[in-house]
C-alpha positions as a Markdown table, in Angstrom:
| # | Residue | x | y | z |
|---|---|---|---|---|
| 1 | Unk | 0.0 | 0.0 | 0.0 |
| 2 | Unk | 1.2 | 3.6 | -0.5 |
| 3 | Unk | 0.3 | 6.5 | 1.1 |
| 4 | Unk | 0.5 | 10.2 | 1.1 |
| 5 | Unk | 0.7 | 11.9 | 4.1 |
| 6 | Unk | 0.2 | 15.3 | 5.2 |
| 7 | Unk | 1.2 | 17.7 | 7.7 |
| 8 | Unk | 1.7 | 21.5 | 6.6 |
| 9 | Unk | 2.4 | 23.0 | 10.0 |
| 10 | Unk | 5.1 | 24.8 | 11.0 |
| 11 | Unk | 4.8 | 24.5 | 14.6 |
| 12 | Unk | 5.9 | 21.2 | 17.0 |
| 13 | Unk | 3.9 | 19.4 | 18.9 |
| 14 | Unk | 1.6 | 16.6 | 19.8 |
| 15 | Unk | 0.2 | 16.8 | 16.4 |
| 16 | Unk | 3.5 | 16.9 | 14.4 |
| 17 | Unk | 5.1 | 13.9 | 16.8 |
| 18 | Unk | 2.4 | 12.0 | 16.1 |
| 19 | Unk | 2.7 | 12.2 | 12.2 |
| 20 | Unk | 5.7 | 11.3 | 12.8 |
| 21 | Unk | 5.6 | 8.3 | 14.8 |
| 22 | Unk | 2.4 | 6.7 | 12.8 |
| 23 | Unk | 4.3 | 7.1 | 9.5 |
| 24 | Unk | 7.3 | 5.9 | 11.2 |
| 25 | Unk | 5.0 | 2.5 | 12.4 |
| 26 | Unk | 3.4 | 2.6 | 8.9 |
| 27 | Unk | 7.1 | 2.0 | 7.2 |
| 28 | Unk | 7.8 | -1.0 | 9.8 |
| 29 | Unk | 4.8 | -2.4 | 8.7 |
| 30 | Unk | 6.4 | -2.6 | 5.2 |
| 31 | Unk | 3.9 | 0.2 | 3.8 |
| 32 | Unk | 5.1 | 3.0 | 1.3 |
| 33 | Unk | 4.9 | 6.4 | 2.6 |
| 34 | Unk | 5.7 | 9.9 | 1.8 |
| 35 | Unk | 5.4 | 13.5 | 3.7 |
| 36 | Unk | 4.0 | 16.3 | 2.2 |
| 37 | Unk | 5.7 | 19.0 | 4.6 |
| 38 | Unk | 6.4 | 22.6 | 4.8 |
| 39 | Unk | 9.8 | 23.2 | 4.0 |
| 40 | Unk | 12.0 | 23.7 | 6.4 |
| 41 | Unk | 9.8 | 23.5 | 8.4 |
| 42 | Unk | 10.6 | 21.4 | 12.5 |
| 43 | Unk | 8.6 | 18.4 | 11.1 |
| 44 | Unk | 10.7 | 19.0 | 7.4 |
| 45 | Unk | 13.7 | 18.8 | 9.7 |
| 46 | Unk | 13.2 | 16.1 | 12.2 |
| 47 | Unk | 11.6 | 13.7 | 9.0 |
| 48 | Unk | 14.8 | 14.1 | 7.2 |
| 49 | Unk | 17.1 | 12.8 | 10.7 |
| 50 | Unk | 14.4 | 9.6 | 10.4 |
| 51 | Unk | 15.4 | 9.1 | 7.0 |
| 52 | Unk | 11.6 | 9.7 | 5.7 |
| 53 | Unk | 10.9 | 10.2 | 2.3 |
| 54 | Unk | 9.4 | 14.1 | 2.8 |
| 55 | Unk | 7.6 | 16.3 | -0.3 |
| 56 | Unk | 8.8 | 20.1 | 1.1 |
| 57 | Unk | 6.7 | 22.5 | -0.4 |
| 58 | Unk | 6.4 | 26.3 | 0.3 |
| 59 | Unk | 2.7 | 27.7 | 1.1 |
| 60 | Unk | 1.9 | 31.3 | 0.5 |
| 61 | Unk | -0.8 | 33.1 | -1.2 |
| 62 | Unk | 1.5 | 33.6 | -4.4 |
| 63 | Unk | 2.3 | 30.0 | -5.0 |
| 64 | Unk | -0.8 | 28.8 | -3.8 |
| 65 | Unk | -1.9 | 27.4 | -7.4 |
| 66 | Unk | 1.9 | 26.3 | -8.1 |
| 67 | Unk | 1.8 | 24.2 | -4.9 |
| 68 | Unk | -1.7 | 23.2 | -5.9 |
| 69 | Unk | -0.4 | 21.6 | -9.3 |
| 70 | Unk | 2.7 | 20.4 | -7.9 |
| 71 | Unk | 0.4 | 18.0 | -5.4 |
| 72 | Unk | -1.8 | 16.9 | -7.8 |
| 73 | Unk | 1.0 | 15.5 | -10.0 |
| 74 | Unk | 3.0 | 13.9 | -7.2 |
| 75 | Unk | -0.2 | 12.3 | -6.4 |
| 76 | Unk | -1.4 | 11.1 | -9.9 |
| 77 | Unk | 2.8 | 10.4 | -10.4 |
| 78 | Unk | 2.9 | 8.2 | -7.3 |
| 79 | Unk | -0.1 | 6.2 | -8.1 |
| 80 | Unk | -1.3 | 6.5 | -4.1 |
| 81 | Unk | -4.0 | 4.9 | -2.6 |
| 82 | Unk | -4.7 | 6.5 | 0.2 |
| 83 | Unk | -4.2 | 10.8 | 1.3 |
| 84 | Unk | -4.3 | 10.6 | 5.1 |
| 85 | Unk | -3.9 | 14.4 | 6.7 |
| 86 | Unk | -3.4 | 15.4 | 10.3 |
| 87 | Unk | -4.1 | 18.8 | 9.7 |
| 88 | Unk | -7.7 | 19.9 | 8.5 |
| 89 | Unk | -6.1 | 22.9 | 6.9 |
| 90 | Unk | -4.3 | 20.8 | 4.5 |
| 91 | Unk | -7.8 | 20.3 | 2.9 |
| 92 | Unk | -7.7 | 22.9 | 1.1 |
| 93 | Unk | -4.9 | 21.8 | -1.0 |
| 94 | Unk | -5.5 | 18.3 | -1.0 |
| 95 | Unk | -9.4 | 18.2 | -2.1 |
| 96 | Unk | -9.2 | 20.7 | -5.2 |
| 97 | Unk | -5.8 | 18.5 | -6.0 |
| 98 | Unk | -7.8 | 15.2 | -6.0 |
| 99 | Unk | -10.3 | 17.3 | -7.7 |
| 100 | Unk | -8.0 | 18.5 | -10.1 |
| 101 | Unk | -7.1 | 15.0 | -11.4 |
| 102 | Unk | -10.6 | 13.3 | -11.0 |
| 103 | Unk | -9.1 | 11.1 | -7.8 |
| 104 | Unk | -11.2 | 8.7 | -6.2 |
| 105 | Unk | -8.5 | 7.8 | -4.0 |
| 106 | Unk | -9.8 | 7.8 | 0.0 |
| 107 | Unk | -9.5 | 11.1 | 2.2 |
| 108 | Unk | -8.6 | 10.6 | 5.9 |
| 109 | Unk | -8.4 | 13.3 | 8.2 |
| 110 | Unk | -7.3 | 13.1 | 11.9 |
| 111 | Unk | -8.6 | 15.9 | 13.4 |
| 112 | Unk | -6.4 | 16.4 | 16.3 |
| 113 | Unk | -7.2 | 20.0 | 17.1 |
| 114 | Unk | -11.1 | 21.5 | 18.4 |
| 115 | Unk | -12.7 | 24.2 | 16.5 |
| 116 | Unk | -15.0 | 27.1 | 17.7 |
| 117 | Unk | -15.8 | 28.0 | 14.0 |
| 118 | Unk | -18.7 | 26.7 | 12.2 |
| 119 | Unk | -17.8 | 24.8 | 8.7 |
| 120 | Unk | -21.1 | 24.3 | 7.1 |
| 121 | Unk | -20.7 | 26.8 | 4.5 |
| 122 | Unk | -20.1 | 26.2 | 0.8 |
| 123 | Unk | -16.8 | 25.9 | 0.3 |
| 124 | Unk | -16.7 | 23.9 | 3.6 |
| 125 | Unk | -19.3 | 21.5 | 2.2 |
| 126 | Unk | -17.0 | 20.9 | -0.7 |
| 127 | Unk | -14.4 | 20.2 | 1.4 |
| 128 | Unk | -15.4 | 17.7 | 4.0 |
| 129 | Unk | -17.8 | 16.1 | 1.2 |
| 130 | Unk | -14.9 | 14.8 | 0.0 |
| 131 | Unk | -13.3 | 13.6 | 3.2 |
| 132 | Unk | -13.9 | 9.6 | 3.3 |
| 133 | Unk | -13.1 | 9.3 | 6.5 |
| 134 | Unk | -12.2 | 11.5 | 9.9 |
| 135 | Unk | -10.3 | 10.1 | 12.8 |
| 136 | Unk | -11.2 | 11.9 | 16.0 |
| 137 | Unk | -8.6 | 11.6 | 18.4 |
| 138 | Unk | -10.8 | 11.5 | 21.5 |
| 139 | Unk | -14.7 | 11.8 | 22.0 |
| 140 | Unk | -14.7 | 15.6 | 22.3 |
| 141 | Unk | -13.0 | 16.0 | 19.2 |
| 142 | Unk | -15.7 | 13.4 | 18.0 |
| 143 | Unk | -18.6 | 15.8 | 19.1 |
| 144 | Unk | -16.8 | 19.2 | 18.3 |
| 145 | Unk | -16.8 | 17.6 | 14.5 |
| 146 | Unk | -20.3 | 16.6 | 14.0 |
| 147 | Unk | -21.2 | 19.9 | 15.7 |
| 148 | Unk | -19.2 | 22.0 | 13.4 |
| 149 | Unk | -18.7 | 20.2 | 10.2 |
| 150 | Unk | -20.9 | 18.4 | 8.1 |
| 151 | Unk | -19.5 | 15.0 | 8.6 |
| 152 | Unk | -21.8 | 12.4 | 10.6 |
| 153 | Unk | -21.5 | 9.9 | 12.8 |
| 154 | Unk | -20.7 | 6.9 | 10.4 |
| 155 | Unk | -17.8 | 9.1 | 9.0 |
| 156 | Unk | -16.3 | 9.5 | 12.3 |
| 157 | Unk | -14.0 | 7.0 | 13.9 |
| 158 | Unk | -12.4 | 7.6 | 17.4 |
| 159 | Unk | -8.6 | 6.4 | 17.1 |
| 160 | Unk | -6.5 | 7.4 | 19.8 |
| 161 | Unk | -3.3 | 8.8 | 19.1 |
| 162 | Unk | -1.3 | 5.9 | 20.2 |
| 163 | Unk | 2.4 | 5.6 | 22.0 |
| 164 | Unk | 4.8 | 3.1 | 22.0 |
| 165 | Unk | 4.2 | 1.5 | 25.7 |
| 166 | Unk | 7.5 | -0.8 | 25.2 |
| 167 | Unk | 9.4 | 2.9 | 25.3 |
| 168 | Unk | 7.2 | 4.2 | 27.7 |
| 169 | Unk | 8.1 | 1.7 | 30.2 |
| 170 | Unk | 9.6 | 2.1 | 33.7 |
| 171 | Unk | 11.4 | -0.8 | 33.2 |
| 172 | Unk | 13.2 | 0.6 | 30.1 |
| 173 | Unk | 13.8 | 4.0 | 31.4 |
| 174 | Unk | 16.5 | 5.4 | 33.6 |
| 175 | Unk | 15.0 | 7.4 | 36.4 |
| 176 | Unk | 18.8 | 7.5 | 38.2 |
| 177 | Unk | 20.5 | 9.2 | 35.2 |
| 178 | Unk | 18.0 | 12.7 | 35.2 |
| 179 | Unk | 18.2 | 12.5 | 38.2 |
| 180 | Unk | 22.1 | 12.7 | 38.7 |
| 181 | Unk | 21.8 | 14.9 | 35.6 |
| 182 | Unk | 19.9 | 17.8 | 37.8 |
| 183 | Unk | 21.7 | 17.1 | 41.0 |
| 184 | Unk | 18.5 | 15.9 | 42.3 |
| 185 | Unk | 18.8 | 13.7 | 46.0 |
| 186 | Unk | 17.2 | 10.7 | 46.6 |
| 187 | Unk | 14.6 | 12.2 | 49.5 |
| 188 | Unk | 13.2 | 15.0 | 47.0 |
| 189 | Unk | 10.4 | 14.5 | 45.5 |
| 190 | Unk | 10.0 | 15.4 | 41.6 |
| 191 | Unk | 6.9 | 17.0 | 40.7 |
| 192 | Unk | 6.8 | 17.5 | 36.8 |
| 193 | Unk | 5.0 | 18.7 | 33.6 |
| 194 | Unk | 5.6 | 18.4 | 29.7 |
| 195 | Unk | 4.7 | 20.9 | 26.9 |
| 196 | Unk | 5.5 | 23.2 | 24.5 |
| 197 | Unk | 5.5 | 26.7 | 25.7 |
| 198 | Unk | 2.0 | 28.0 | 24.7 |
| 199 | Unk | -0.4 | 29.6 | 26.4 |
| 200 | Unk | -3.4 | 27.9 | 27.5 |
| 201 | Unk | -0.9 | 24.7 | 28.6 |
| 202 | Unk | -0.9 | 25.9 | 31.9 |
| 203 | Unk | 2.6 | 26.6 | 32.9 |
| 204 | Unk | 1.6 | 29.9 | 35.0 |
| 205 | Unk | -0.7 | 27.4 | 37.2 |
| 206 | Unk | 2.3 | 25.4 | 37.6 |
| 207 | Unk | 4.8 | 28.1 | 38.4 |
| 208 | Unk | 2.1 | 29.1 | 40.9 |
| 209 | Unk | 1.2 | 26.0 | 42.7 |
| 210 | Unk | 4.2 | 25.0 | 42.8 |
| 211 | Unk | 4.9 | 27.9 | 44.9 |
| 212 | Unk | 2.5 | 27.3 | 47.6 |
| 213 | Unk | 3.4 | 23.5 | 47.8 |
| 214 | Unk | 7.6 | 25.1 | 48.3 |
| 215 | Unk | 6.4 | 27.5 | 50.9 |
| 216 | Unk | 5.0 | 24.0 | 52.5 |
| 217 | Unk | 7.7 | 21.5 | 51.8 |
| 218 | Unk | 11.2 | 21.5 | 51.6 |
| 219 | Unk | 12.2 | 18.8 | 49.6 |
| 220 | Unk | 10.4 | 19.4 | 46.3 |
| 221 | Unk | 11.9 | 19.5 | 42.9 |
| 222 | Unk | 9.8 | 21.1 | 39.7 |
| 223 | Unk | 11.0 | 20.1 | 36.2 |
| 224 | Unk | 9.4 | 21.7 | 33.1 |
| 225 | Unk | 10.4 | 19.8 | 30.0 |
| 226 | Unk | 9.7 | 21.9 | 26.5 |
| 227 | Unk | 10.5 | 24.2 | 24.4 |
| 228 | Unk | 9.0 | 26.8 | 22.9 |
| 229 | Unk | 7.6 | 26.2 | 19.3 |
| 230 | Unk | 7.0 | 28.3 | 15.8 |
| 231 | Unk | 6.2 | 32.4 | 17.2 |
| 232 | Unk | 6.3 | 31.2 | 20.4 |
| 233 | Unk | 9.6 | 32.2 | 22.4 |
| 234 | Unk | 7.9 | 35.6 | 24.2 |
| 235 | Unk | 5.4 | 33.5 | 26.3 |
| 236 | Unk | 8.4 | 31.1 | 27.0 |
| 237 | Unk | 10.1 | 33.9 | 28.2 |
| 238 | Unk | 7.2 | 35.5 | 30.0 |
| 239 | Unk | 7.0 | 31.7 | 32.1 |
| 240 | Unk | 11.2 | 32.0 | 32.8 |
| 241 | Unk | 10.5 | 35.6 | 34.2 |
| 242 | Unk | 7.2 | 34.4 | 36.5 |
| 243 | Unk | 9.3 | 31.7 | 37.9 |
| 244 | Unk | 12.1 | 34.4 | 39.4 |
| 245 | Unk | 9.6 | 36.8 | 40.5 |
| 246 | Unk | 8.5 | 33.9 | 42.6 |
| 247 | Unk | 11.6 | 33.4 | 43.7 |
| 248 | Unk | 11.6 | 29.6 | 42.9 |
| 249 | Unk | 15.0 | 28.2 | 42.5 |
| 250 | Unk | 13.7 | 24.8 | 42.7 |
| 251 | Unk | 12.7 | 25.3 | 39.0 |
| 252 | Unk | 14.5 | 23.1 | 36.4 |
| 253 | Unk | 13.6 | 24.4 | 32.9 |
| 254 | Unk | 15.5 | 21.2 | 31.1 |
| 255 | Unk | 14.4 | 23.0 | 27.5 |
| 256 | Unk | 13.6 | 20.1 | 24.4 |
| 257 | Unk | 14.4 | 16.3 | 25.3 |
| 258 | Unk | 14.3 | 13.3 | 23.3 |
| 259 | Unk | 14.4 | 11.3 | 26.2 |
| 260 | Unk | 11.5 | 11.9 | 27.6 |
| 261 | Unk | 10.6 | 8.4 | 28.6 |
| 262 | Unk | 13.8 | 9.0 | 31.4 |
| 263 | Unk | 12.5 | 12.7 | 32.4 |
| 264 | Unk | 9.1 | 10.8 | 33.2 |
| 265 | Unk | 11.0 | 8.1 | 35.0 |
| 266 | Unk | 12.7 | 10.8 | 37.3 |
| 267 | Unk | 8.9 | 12.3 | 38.6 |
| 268 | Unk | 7.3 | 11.3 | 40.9 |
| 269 | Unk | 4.1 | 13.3 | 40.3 |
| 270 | Unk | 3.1 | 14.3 | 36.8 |
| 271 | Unk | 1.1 | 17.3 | 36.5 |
| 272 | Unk | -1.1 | 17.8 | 33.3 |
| 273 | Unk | -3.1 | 21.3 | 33.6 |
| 274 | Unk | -3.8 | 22.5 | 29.7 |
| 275 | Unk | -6.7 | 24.5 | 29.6 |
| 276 | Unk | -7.8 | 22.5 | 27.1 |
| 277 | Unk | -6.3 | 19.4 | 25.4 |
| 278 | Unk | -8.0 | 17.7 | 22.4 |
| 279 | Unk | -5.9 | 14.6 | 23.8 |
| 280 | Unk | -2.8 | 15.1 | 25.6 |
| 281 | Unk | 0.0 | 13.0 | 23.9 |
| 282 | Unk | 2.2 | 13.6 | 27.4 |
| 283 | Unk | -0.6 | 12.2 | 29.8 |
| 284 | Unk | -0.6 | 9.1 | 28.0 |
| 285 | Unk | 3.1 | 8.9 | 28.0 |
| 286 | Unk | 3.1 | 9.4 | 31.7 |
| 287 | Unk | 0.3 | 6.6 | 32.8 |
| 288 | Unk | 2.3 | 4.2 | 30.4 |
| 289 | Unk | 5.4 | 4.9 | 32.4 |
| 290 | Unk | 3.4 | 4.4 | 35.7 |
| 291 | Unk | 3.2 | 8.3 | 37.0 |
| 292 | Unk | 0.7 | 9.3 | 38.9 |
| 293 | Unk | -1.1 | 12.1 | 37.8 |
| 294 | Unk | -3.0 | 15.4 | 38.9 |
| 295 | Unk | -4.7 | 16.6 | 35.5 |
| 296 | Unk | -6.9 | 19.9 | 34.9 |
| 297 | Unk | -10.5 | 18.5 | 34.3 |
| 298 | Unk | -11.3 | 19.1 | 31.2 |
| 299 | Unk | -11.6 | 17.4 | 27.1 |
| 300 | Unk | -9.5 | 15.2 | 26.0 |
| 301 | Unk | -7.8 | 13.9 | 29.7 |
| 302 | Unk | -11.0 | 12.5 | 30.3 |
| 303 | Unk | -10.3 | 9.9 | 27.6 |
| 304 | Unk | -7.2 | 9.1 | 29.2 |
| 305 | Unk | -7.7 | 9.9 | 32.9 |
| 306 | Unk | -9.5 | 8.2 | 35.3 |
| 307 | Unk | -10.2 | 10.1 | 38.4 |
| 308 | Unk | -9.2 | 8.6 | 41.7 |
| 309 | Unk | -7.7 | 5.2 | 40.1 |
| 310 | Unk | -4.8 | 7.0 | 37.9 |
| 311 | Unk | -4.9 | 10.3 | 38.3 |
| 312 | Unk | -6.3 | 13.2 | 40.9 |
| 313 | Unk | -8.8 | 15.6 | 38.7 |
| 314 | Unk | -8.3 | 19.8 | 39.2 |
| 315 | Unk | -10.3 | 22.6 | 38.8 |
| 316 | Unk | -9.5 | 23.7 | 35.3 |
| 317 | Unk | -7.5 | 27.2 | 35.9 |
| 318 | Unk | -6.9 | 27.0 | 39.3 |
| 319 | Unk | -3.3 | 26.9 | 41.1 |
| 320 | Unk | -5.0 | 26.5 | 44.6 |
| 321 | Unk | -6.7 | 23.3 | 43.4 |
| 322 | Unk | -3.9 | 21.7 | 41.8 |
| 323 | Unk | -1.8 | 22.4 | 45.2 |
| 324 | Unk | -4.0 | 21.0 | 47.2 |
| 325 | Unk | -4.3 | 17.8 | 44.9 |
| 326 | Unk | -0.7 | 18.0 | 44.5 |
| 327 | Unk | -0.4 | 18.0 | 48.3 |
| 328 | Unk | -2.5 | 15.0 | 48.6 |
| 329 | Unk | -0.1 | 12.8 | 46.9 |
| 330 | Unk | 3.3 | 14.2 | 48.4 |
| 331 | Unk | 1.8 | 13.5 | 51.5 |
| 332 | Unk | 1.0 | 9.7 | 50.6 |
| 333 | Unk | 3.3 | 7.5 | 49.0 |
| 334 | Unk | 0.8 | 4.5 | 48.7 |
| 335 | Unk | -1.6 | 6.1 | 46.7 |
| 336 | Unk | 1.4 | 7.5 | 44.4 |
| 337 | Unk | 2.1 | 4.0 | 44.1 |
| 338 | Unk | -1.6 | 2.7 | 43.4 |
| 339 | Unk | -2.5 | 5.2 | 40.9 |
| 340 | Unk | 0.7 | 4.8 | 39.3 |
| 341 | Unk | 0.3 | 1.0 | 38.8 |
| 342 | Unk | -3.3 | 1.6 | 37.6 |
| 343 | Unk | -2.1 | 4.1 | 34.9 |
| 344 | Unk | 0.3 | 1.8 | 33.5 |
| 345 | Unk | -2.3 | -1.3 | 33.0 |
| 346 | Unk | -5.3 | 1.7 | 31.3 |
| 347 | Unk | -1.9 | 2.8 | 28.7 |
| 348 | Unk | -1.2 | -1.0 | 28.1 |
| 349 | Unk | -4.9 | -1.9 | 27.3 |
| 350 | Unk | -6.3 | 1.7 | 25.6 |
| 351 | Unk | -3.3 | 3.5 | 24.2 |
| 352 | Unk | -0.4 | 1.0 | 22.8 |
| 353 | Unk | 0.6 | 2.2 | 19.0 |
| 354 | Unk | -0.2 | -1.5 | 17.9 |
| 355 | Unk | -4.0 | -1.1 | 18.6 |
| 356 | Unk | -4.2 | 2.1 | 17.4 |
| 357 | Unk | -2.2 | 0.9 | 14.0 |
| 358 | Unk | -4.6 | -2.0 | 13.5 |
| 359 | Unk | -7.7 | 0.0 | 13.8 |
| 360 | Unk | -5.8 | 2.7 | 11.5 |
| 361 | Unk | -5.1 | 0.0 | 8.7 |
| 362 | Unk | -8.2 | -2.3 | 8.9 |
| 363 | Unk | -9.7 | 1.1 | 8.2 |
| 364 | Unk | -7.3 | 1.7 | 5.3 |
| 365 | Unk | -7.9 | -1.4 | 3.7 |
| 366 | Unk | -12.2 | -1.4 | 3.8 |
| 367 | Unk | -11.8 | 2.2 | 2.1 |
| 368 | Unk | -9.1 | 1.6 | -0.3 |
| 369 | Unk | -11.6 | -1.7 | -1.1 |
| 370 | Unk | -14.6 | 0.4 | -1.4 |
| 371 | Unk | -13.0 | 3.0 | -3.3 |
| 372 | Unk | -12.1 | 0.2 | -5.8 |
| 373 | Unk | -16.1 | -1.0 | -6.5 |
């Protein structure tokens, strides 16, 4: 089987990791599979290093119809039989360049990002008409695209975006070497989080609870593991400056990390508090390694999250209540340890990469069947 896939973002994030790691599982499988990029772009970039065959193009308003040819040849060229795209502003290249060559090829979008904007207008319709199928990455991106496109329920699968649990696994990981790394002792406790720096992740609600819970304890350790992404370095900067005029020097900013199966291994508590996550790639990551959890209440953690058996819930926004949960499991190590063994058994059963590959292709297969008739 080949495949086109599609990613046109310039940013880097959960939704340009996980391009990478399905196409990545795709090729293992022994399927054909190429990248239609940005150019130069962090996704361009870290493609390349995996040795991925990548289609750079530039996007602007200038070479829009260039671009729009160029894609429609590669894809009539390559003889694909399937366009899968993780960004839903790719369709607007993608549908008029299956349009453009009469393509009956399948359409799969994984929509991986909520929407506040109504798409039922004309050119909308065109566009998600010809959409075969949408992947919705948890069940309030499921909802927020049947109420704001008009794709229906039979045109909308739930497939989680999946991690590789084998990686993810506390008995793969080195929690010794971060910690030696960051001169962190054996009696402090680690208290984490892990995301980009953009607003609405929650890193001043961090900064902040973290405070109060210091002002309390004296054996407590913060790490915030990120970097900021495309346009994004003056809110970075913004978090840097909050944490000194809290006068935190138990702050450990450890910037971009590849290793982040070992950063997990080094917390003890793992603190998810985006605003508003259509998933939330890291959560996953962190019950597969067996971390106990305190996680804003709100979307796509309750997919993954199950209060009071792997993880304490928050109120969405509020430092004081993510303390005080915080405080809860500092203060007892057994239920660290039984919501951490819990977490790990929900990421083995829900969230390994193998079950969401094998609902992915099953998928791929009945359409590219279909598409045949």
């Amino acid at each position: 089987m080949k495949i086109l896939y599609s990613c046109l973002s310039e940013s880097w994030g959960g939704m340009e990791m996980i391009t990478l790691t399905f196409v990545k599982e795709l090729l293992k499988r022994n399927f054909e599979v190429d990248l239609l990029c940005l150019e130069n772009s962090k996704i361009h970039k870290e493609a390349t290093n995996e040795k991925i065959n990548v289609l750079p193009i530039k996007i602007s308003i200038l070479n829009y119809l260039i671009s729009l040819f160029k894609i429609s040849n590669q894809i009539k060229k390559s003889n694909y039989e399937l366009v899968h795209t993780q960004a839903s502003k790719d369709l607007w290249l993608l549908v008029p360049a299956l349009n453009l060559i009469n393509s009956k090829i399948p359409l799969i979008l994984t929509k991986q990002v909520g929407s506040f904007i109504v798409k039922k207008d004309f050119l909308h319709r065109v566009l998600y008409h010809r959409v075969t199928k949408a992947f919705a990455i948890s069940s309030v991106i499921r909802n927020n695209l049947l109420s704001t496109t008009t794709l229906t329920e039979d045109e909308i699968e739930i497939v989680y975006n999946g991690i590789d649990t084998q990686k993810f696994n506390p008995e793969n990981s080195d929690r010794i070497k971060i910690r030696k790394e960051f001169e962190i002792k054996d009696d402090e406790i680690v208290i984490g989080m892990l995301a980009r720096f953009s607003p609405g992740k929650g890193h001043e609600e961090f900064l902040k609870a973290a405070k109060l819970l210091s002002d309390k304890y004296s054996n407590l350790k913060f790490l915030i593991v990120g970097e900021a992404s495309h346009g994004e370095d003056e809110y970075a900067n913004q978090i840097r400056i909050l944490a000194k005029e809290l006068a935190l020097d138990n702050v450990i900013f450890t910037g971009f990390r590849r290793d982040t199966n070992d950063m997990l291994a080094a917390m003890d508590i793992f603190v998810f508090p985006s605003h508003a996550e259509a998933f939330g790639i890291a959560l996953a990551e962190a019950l597969s390694m067996g971390v106990p959890s305190v996680c804003a209440r709100a979307d796509g953690v309750l997919d993954i999250a199950v209060e009071e058996q792997t993880s304490l819930f928050f109120k969405k926004e509020s430092y004081l209540d993510l303390a005080s949960k915080t405080k809860l499991l500092i203060d007892d190590k057994s239920l660290r340890e039984k919501l951490g063994n819990n977490s790990r058994e929900r990421a083995i059963q829900l969230f390994d990469i193998n079950i969401s590959m094998d609902k992915t292709i099953k998928i791929y297969n009945e359409l590219i069947e279909e598409s045949k008739k």
